[in-house]
GUVEXZA-934493 format. One record per atom (N, C-alpha, C, O, CB): x, y negated, z negated; residue in one letter. Coordinates in steps of 0.02 Angstrom, whole numbers, plus 32768, in hexadecimal, padded with zeros to 4 digits. Glycine has a CB too. Example, Ala and Ser with C-alpha at 12.3 -4.5 7.8 and 13.67 -1.06 7.14 Angstrom:
<nodes>
8294811C7E7AA/826780E17E7AA/829480A57E7AA/82C880A67E59A/823580E07E3CA/828280707E9ES/82AC80357E9BS/82857FFE7E76S/829E7FC77E6ES/82C0801E7EE2S/
</nodes>
This chain:
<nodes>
15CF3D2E0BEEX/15AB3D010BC2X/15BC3D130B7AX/15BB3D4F0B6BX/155F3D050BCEX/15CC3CE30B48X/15E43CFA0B0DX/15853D1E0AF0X/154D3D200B08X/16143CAC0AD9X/15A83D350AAFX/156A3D550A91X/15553D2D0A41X/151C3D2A0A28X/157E3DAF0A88X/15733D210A33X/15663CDF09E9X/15693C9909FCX/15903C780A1FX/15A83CE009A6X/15273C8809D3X/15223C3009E3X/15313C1B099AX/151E3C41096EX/14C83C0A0A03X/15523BE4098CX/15323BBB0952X/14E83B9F0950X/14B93BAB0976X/15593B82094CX/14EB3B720912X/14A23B500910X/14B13B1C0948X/14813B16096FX/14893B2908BEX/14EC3AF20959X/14DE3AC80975X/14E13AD609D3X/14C63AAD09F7X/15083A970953X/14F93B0209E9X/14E43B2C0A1BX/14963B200A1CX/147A3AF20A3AX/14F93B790A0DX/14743B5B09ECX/14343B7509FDX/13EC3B4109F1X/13B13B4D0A00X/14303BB809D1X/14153AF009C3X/13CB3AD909C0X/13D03A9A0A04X/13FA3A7C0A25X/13B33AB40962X/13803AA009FAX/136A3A800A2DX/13683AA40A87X/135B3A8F0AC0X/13953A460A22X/137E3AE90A64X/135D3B280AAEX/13183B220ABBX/12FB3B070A8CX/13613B850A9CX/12F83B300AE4X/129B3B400AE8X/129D3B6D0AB1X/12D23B8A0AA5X/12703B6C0B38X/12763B740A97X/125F3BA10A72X/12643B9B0A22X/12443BB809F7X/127C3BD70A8AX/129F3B650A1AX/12AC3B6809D8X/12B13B1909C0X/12A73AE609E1X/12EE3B9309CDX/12C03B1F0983X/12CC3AE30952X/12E83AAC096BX/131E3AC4097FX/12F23AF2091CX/12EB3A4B097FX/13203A3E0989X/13563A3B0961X/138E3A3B0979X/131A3A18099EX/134C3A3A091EX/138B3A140907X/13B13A7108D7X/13963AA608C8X/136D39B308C1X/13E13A5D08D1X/14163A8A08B6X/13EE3A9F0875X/13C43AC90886X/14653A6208A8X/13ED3A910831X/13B53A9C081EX/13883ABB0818X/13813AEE07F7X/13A83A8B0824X/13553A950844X/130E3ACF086FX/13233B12087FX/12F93B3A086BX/12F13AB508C3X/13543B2D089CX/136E3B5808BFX/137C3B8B0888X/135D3BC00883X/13A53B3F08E9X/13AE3B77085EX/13BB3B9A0816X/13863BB50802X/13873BEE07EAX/13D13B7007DFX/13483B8C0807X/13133BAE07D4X/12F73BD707F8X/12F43C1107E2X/12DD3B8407B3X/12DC3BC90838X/12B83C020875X/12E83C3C086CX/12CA3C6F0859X/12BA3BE608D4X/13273C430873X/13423C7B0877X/134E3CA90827X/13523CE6081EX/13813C67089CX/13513C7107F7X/13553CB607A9X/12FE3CCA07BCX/12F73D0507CBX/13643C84072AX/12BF3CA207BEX/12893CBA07CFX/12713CF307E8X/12443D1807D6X/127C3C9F07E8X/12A33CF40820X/129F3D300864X/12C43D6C085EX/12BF3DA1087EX/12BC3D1508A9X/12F53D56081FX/13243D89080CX/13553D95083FX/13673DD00845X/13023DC707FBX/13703D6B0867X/13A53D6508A0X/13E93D990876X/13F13D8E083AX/13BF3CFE08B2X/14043DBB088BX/14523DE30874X/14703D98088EX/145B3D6D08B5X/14763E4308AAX/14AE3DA20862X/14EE3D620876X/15243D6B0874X/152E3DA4085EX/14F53D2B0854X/155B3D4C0882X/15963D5C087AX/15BE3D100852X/15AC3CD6085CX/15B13D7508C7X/15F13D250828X/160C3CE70805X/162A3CD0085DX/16303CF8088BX/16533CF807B4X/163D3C790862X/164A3C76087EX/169F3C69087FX/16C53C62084FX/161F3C5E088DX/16AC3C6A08BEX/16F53C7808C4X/17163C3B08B8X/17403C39088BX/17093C940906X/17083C0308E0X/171C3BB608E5X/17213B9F089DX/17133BC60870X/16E33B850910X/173D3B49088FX/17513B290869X/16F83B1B0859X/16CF3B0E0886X/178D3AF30880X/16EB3B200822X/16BD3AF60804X/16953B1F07D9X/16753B0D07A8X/16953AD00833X/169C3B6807F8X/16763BB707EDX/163F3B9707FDX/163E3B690826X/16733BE7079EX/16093BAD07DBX/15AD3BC607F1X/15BA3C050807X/15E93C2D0800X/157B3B95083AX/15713C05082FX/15563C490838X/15533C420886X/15473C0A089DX/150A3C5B080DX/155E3C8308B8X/15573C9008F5X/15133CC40906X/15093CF608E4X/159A3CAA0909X/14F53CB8092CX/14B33CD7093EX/14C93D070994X/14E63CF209C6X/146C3C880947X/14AB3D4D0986X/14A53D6E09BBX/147D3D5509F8X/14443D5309E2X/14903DA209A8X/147C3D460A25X/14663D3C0A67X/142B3D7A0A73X/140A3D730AA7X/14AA3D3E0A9EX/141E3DA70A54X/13EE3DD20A5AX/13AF3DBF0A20X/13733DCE0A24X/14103E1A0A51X/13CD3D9B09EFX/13933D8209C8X/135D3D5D09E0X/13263D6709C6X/13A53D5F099DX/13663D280A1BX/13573CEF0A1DX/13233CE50A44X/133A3D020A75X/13843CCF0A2AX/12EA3CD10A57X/12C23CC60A7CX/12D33CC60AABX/13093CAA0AB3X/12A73CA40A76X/12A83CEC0AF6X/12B33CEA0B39X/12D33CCD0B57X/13093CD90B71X/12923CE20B52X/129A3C830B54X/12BE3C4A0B61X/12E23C290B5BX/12F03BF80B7FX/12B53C350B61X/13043C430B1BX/133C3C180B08X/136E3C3D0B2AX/13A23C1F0B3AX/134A3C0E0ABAX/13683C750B36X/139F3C9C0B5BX/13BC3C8D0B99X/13F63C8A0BADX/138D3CD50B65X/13683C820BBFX/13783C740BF0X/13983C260C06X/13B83C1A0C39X/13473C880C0AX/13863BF70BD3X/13A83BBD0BDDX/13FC3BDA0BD2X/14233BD20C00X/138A3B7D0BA5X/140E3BF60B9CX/144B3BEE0BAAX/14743C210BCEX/14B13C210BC5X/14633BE00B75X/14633C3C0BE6X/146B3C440C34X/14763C1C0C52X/14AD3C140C6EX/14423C560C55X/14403BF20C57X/144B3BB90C9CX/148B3B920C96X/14AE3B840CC7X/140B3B790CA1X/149B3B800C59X/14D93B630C2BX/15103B710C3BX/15393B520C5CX/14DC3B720BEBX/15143BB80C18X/15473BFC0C30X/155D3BF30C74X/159A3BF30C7CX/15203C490C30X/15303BE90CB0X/154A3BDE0CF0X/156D3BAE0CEFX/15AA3BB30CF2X/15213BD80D1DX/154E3B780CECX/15723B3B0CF0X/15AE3B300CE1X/15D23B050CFAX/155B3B140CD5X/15BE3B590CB4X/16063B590C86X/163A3B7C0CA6X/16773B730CA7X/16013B7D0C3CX/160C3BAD0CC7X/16373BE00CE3X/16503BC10D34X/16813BD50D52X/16073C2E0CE5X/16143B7E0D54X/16283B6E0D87X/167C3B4D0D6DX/16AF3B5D0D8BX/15EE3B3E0DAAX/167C3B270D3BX/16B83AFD0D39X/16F93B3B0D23X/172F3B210D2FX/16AA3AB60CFAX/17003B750D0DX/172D3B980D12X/172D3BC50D4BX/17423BFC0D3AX/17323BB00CDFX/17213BC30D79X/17033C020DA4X/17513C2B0DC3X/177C3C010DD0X/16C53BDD0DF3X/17603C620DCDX/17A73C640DF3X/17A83C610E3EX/17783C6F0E62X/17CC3CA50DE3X/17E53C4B0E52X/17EF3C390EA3X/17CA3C600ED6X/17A03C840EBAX/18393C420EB8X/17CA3C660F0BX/17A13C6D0F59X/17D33C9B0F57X/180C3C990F40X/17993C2B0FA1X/17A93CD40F7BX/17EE3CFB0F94X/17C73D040FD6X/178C3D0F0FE2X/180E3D4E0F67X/180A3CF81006X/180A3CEE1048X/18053D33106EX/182D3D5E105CX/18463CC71059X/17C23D4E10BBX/17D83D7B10E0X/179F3DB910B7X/17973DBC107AX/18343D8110DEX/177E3DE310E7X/174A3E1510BEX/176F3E3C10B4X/17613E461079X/170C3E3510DBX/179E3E6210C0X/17A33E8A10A5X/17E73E91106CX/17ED3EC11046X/179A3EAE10D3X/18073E6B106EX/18113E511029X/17DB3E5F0FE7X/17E73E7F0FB3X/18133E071034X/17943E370FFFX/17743E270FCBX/17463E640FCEX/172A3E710F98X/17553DE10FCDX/173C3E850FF7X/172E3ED30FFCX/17523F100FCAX/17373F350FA1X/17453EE51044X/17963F0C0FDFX/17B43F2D0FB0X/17A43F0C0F66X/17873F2D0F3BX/17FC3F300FC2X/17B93ECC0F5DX/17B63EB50F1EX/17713EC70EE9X/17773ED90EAEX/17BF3E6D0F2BX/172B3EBC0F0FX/16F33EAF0EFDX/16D73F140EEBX/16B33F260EBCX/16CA3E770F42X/16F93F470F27X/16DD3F750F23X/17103FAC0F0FX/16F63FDD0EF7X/16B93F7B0F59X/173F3FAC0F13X/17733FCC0F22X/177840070F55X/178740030F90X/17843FDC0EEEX/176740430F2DX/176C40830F50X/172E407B0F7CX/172640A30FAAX/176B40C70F1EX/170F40580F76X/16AD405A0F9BX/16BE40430FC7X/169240420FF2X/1661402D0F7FX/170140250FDDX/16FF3FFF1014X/171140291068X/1706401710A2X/17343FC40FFEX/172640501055X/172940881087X/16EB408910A6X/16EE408810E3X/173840CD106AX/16A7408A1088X/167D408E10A4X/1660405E10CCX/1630406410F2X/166240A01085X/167D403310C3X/16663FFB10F2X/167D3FF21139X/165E3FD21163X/16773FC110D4X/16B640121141X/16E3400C117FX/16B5402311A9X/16B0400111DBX/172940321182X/1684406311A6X/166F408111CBX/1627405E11FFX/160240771229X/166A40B711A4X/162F401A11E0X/15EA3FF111EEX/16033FB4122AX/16403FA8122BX/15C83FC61197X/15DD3F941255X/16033F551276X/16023F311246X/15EB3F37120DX/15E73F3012B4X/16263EFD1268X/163E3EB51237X/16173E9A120DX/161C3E9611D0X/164C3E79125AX/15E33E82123AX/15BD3E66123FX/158E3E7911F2X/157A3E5211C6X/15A93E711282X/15873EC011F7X/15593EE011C6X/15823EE61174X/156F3EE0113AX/15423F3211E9X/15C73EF91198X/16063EF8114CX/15E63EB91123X/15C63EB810EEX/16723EDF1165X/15F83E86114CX/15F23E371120X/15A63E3F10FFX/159E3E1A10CFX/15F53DE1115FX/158E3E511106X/153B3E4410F3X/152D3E8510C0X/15073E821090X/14FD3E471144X/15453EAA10CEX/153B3EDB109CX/15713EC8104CX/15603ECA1011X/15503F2A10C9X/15BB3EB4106EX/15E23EA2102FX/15CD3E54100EX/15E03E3E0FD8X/16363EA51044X/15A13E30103FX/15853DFD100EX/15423DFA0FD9X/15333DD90FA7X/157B3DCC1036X/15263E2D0FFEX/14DB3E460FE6X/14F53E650F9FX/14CA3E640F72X/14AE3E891021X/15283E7C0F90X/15593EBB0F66X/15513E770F30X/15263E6F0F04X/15C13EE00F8DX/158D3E470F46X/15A93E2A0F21X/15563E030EE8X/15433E0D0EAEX/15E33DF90F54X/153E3DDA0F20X/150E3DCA0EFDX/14CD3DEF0EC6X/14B13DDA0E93X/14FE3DB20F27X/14C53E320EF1X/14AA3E630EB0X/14BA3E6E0E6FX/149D3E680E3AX/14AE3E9A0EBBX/15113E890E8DX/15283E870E35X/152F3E330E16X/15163E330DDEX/15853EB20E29X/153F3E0C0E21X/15243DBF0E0DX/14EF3DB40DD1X/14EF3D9D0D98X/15003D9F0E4EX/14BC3DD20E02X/147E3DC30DE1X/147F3DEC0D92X/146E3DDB0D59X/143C3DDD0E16X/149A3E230DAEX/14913E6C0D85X/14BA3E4E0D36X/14AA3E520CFBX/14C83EC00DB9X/14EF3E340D5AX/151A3E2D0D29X/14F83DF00CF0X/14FD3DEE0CB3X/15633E1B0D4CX/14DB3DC90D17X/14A83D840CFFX/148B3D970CCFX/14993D780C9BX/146E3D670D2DX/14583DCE0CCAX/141E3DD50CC0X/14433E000C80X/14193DFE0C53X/13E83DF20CFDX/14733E1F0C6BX/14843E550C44X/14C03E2C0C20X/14EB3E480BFEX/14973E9F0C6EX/14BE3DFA0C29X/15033DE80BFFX/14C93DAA0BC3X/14DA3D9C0B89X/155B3DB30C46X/147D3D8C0BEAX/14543D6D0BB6X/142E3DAD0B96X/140A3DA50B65X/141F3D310BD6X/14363DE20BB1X/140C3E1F0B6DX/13B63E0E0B8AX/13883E1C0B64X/141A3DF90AF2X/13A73DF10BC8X/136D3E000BE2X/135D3E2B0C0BX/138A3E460C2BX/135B3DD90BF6X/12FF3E470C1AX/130C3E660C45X/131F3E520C7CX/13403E1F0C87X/12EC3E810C49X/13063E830CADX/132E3E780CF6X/13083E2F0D19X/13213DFB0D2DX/13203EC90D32X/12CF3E420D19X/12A33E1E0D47X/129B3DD50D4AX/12973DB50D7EX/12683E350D3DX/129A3DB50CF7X/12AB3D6C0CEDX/12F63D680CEFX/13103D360D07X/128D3D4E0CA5X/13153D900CDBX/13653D730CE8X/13793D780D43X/139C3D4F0D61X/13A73DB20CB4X/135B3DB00D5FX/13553D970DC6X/132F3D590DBCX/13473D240DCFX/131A3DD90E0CX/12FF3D5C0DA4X/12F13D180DBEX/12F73CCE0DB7X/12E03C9F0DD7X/12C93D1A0DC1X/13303CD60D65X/134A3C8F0D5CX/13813C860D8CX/13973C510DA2X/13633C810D12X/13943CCC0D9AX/13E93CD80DBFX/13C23CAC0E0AX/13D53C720E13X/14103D520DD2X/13903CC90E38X/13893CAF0E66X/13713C630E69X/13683C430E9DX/136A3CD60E80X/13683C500E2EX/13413BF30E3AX/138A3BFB0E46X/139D3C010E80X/13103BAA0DEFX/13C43BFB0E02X/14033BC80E12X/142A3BDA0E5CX/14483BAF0E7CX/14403BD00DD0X/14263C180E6EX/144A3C1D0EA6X/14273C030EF1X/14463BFD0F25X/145D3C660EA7X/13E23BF60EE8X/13DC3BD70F2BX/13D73B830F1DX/13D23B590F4AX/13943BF80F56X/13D93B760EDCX/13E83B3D0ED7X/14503B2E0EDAX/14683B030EB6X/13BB3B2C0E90X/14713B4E0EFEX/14AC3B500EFEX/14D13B300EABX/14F53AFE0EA8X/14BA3B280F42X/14BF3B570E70X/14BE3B520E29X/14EC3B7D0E1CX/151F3B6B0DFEX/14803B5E0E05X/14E23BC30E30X/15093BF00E29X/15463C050E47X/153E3C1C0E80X/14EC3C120E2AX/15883C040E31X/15C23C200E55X/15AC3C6E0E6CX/15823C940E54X/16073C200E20X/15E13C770EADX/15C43CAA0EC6X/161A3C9A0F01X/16333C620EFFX/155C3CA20EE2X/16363CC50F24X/16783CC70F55X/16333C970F72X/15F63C980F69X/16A73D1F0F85X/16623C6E0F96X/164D3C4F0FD5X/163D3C81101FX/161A3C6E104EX/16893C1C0FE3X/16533CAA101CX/16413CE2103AX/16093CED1042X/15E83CDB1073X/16543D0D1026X/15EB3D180FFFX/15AC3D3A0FFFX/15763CF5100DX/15493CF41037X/159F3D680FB0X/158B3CAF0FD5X/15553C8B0FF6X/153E3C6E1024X/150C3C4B1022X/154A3C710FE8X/15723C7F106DX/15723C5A10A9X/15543CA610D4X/15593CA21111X/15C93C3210C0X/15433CCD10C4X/152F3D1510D3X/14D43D0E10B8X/149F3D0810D7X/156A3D59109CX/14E13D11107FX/14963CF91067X/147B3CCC1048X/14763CC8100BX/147E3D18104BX/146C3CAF1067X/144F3C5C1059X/14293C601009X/143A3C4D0FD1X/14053C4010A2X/13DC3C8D102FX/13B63C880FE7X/13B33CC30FCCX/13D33CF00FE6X/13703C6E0FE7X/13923CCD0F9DX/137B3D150F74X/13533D0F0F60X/134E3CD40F4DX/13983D330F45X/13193D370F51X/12DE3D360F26X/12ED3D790EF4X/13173DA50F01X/12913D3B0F56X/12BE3D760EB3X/12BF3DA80E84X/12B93DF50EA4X/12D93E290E99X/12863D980E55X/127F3DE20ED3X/12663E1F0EFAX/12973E2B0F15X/12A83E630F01X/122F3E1D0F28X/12D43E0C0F4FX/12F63E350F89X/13233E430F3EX/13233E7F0F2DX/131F3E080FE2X/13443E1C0F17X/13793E560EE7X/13683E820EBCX/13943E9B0E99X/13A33E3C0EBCX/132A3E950EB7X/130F3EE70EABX/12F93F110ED5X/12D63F430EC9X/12DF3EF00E85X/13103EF90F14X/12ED3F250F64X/13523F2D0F65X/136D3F640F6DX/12AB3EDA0FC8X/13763EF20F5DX/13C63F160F62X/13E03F440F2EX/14093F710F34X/13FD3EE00F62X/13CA3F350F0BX/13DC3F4F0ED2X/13D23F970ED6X/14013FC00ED7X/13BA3F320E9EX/137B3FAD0ED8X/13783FF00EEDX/139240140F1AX/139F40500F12X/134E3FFB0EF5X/139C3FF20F51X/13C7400E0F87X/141740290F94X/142E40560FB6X/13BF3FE50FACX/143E3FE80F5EX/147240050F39X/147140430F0FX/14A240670F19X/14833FDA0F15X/143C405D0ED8X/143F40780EC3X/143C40AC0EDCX/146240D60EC4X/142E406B0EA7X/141140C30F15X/140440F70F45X/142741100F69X/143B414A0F6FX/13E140EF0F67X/143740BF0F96X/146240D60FC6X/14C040C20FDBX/14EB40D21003X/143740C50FFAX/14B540950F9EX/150C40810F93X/151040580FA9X/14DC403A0F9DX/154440A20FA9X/153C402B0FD5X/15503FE70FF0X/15443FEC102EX/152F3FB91049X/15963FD00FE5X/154C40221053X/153F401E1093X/14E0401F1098X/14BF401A10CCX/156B406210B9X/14C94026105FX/146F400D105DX/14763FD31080X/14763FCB10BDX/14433FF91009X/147E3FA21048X/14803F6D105BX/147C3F39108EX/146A3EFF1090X/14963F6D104EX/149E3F7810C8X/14C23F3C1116X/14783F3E1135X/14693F11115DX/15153F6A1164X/144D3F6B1126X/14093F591145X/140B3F89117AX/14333FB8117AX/13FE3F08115FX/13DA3F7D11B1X/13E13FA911EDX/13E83F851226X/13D83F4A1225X/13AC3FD611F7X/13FE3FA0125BX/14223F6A129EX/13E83F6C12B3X/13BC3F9612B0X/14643F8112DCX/13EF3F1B12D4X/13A53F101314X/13CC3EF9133EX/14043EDE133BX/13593ED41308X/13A13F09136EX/139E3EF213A6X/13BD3EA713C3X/13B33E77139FX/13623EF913ACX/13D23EA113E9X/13D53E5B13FAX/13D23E52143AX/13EC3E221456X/140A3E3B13E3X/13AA3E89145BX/13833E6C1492X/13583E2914A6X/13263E151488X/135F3E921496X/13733E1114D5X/13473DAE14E5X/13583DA914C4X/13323DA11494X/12FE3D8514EAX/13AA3DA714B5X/13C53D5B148EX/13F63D4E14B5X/14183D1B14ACX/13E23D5A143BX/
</nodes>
């Protein structure tokens, strides 16, 4: 997600001014830091950490969208995308059935997702999981086709129940524990 907006970016976010203008004045007000801007026209560029919550989190939602239309290609086959996604971590996965590999390297993929979501708008964790999970079970968010055919939905709660478990217990957390499949 870039980190400087212009005025005409940031007005008309929740939280703020609509018009270009309005925005100028809320921010010398607020004492926003700026940067000259780079583009043809100059003005002023605003940090993404200045800005109201909500405005963050809208552009986020934005940010995705943008990012759906550049997204890079599918890569075909897990462990391809095993190596690719984990590298050296991926050793550890071999040692699991199939079954559990796929679910643990999609659970992976989608954690850091979120992680990455939530830290690239400068929010905390908890509203940035949980803007991350509206768009991704609203199929909003890019994600390998992989992980999202592995895990349908997410809530805020299960990606700070994965999350910790990564942190604890590494990728092989993740695959969960085997049941049973007795009477089936």
């Amino acid at each position: 997600m870039r980190e400087y907006f212009s005025l005409s970016d940031l007005s008309g976010l929740p939280g703020l001014p609509i018009t270009r203008r309005g925005v100028a004045v809320f921010a010398a007000r607020a004492h926003w830091p700026f940067r000259k801007r780079q583009a043809s026209g100059g003005g002023r560029e605003y940090h993404v950490s200045c800005l109201p919550e909500s405005a963050r989190l809208d552009l986020m939602r934005r940010e995705a969208d943008r990012y759906i239309q550049t997204r890079p290609p599918k890569i075909e086959g897990i462990d391809d995308l095993a190596n690719l996604v984990l590298g050296e971590k991926a050793k550890a996965l071999s040692s699991l059935p199939p079954r559990y590999q796929r679910l643990a390297l999609a659970r992976y993929i989608v954690v850091q997702s979120a992680k990455k979501f939530s830290q690239s708008a400068f929010v905390p964790k908890w509203p940035g999981w949980k803007t991350f999970s509206e768009l991704y079970n609203a199929g909003s968010f890019p994600v390998e086709a992989f992980a999202s055919s592995e895990v349908k939905k997410v809530s805020a709660a299960t990606l700070y129940n994965w999350s910790t478990a990564l942190d604890a217990g590494g990728v092989i957390a993740l695959a969960g524990k085997p049941r049973s499949q007795k009477g089936k």
